[in-house]
C-alpha positions as CSV (number, residue, x, y, z in Angstrom):
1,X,-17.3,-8.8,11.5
2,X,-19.3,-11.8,11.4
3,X,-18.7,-14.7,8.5
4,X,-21.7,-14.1,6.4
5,X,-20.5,-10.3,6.1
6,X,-17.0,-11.2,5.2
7,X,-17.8,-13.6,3.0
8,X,-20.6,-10.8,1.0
9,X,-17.4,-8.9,1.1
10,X,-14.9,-10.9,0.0
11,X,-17.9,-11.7,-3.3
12,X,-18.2,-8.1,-4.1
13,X,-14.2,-7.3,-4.3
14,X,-13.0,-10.2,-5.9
15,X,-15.8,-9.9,-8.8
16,X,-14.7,-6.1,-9.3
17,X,-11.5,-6.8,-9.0
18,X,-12.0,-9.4,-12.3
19,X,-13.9,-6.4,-13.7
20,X,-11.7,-4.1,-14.0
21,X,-8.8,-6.4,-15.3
22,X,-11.6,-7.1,-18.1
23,X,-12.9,-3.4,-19.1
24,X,-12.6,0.4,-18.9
25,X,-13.6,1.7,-15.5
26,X,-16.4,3.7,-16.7
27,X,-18.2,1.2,-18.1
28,X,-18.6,-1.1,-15.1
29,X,-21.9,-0.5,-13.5
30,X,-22.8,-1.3,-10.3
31,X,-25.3,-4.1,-11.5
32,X,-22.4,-6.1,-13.4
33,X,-20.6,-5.6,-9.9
34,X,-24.3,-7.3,-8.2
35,X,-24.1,-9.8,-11.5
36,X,-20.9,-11.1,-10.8
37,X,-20.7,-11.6,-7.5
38,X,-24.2,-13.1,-6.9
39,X,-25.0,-10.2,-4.5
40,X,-28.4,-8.4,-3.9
41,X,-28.3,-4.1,-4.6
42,X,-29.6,-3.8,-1.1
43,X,-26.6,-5.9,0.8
44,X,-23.8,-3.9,-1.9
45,X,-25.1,-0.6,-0.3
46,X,-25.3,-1.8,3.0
47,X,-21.4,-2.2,2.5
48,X,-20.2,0.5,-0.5
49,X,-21.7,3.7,-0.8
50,X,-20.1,3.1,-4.9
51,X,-17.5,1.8,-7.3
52,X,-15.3,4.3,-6.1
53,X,-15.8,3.1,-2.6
54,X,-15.0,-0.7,-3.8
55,X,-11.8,0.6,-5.5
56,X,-10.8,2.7,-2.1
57,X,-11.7,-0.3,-0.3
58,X,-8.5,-2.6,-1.8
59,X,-6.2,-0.2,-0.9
60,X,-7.4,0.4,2.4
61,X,-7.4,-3.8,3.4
62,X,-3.3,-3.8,2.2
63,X,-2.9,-0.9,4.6
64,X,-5.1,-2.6,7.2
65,X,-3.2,-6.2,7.1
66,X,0.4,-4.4,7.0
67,X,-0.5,-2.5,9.8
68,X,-2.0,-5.0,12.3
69,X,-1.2,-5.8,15.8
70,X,0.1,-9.0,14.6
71,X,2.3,-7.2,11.8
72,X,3.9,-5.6,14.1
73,X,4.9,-8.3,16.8
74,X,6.3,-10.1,14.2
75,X,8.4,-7.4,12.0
76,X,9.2,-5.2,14.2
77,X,12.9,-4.0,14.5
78,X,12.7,-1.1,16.7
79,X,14.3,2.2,14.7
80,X,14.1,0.3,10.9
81,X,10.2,-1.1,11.4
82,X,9.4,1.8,8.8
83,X,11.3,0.0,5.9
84,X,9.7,-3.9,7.3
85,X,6.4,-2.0,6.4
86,X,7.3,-0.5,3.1
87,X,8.8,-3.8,2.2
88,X,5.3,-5.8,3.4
89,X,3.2,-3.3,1.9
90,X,5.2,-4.0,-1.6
91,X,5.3,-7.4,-0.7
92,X,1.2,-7.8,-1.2
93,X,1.7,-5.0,-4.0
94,X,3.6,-7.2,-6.4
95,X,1.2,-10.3,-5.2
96,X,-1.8,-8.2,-7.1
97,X,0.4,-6.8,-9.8
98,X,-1.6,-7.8,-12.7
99,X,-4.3,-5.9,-10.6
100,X,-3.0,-2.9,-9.7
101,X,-1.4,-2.7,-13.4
102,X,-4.8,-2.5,-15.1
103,X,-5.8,0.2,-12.5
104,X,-2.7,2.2,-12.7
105,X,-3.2,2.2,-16.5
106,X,-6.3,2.9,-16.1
107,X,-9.5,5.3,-15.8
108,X,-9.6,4.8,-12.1
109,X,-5.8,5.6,-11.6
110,X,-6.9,9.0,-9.7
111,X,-9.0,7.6,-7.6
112,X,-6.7,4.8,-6.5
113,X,-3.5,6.9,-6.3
114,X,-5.1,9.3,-3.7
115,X,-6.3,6.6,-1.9
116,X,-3.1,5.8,-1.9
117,X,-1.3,8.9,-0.8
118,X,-3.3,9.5,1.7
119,X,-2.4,6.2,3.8
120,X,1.3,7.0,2.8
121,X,1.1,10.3,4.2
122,X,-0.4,9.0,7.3
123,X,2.2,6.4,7.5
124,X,5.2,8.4,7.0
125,X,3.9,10.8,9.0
126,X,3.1,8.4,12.1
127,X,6.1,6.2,11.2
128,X,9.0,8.0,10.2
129,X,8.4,12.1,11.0
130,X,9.0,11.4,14.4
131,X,12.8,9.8,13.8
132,X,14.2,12.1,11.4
133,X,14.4,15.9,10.4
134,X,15.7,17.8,7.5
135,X,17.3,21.0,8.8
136,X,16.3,24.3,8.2
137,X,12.7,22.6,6.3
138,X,9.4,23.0,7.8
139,X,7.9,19.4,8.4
140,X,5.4,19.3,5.9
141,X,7.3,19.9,2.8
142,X,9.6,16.6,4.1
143,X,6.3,14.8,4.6
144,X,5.4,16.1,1.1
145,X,9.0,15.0,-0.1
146,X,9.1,11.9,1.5
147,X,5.4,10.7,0.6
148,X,5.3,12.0,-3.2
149,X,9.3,10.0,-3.5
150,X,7.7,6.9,-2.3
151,X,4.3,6.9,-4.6
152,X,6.3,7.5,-7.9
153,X,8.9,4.7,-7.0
154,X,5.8,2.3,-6.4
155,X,4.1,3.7,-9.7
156,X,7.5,2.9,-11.7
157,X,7.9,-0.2,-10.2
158,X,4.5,-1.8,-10.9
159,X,3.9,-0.5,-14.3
160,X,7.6,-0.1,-15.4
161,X,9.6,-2.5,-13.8
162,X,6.6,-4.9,-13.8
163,X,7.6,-6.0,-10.2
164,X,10.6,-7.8,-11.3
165,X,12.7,-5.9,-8.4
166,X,12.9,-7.8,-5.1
167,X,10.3,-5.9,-2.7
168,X,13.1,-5.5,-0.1
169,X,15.6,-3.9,-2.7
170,X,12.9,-1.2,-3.4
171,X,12.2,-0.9,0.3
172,X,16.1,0.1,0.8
173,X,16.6,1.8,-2.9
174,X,13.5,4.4,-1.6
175,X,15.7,4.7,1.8
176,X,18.9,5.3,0.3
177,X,17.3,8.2,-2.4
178,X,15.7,10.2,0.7
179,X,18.2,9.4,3.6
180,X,21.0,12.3,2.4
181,X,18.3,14.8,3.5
182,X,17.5,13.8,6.6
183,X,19.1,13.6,9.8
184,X,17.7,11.0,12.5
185,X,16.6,12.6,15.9
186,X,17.3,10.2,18.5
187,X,19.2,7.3,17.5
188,X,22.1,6.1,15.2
189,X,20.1,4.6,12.2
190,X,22.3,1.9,10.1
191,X,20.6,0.4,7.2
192,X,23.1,-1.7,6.0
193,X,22.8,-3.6,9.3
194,X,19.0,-3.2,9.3
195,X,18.5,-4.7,6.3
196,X,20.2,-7.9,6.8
197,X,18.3,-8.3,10.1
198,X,15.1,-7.6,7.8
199,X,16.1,-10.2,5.3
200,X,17.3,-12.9,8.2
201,X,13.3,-11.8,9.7
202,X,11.5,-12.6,6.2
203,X,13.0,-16.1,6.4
204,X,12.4,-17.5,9.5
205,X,8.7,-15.8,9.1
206,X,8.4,-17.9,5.5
């Protein structure tokens, strides 16, 4: 993506993004979106088909970020890089709290929450089905289990707990609820041990 584009971008996002910590979804247009970031209707559509697509859109560049090449050189663990991701993705979670507060409270929750769910699914599904099992249940009600556990404990956390729980402690409080039920496939999975590694990683990556 060239500069110019990004930079269009980057105008668009952040002016929604003060939006919608300002007022009620439904009553942002998409001209007060063109007002405040200084953008022409013609270059918004050439980017965002609508609101909806600019709310989509911030979930999609946390997901995007996490899951980078570079991400992964740097976090990975091997058999625990599942909870380094959950932890980054919470990580940039609680850096737009305020953000994803007024969204969660508000009209556009829906929208954002499947957008949501849907990248858990796939990353669950990509990231963790292929480790562990739960005997005797078919794969998709896991997935289903393991996605839906994960989406509530992040809904709590930002609009209950206001954030004030270490990422990392979420990461491994969501492991420790949905471990009992599973059963890893091929390896010896030790999260006490993971999680220091984890924490020793975070701090010679700050």
């Amino acid at each position: 993506m060239d500069l110019r584009k990004e930079k269009t971008i980057k105008r668009i996002k952040d002016g929604f993004k003060e939006l919608i910590q300002k007022r009620d979804y439904s009553s942002i247009t998409i001209q007060d979106i063109l007002d405040i970031s200084y953008t022409g209707r013609t270059t918004f559509y050439m980017h965002y088909k609508s609101k909806n697509e600019v709310l989509k859109s911030i979930v999609d560049d946390i997901f995007f970020h996490v899951l980078n090449p570079k991400f992964e050189q740097a976090h990975s663990f091997g058999d625990e890089s599942f909870l380094a991701i959950i932890n980054h993705i919470l990580i940039h979670f609680k850096e737009d709290k305020d953000l994803l507060n007024a969204i969660l409270k508000g009209e556009s929750n829906d929208i954002f929450l499947n957008r949501l769910r849907l990248h858990l699914d796939s990353l669950i599904s990509e990231r963790m089905m292929p480790y562990y099992k739960a005997e005797n249940i078919r794969e998709d009600i896991v997935l289903n289990h393991l996605s839906s556990s994960l989406l509530e404990i992040i809904i709590w956390w930002i609009t209950e707990d206001d954030c004030k729980e270490d990422p990392l402690t979420i990461s491994y409080d969501y492991f420790s609820l949905v471990m009992p039920a599973l059963e890893t496939k091929n390896f010896s999975y030790k999260m006490g041990d993971n999680l220091i590694k984890l924490k020793e990683k975070e701090t010679e990556v700050s």
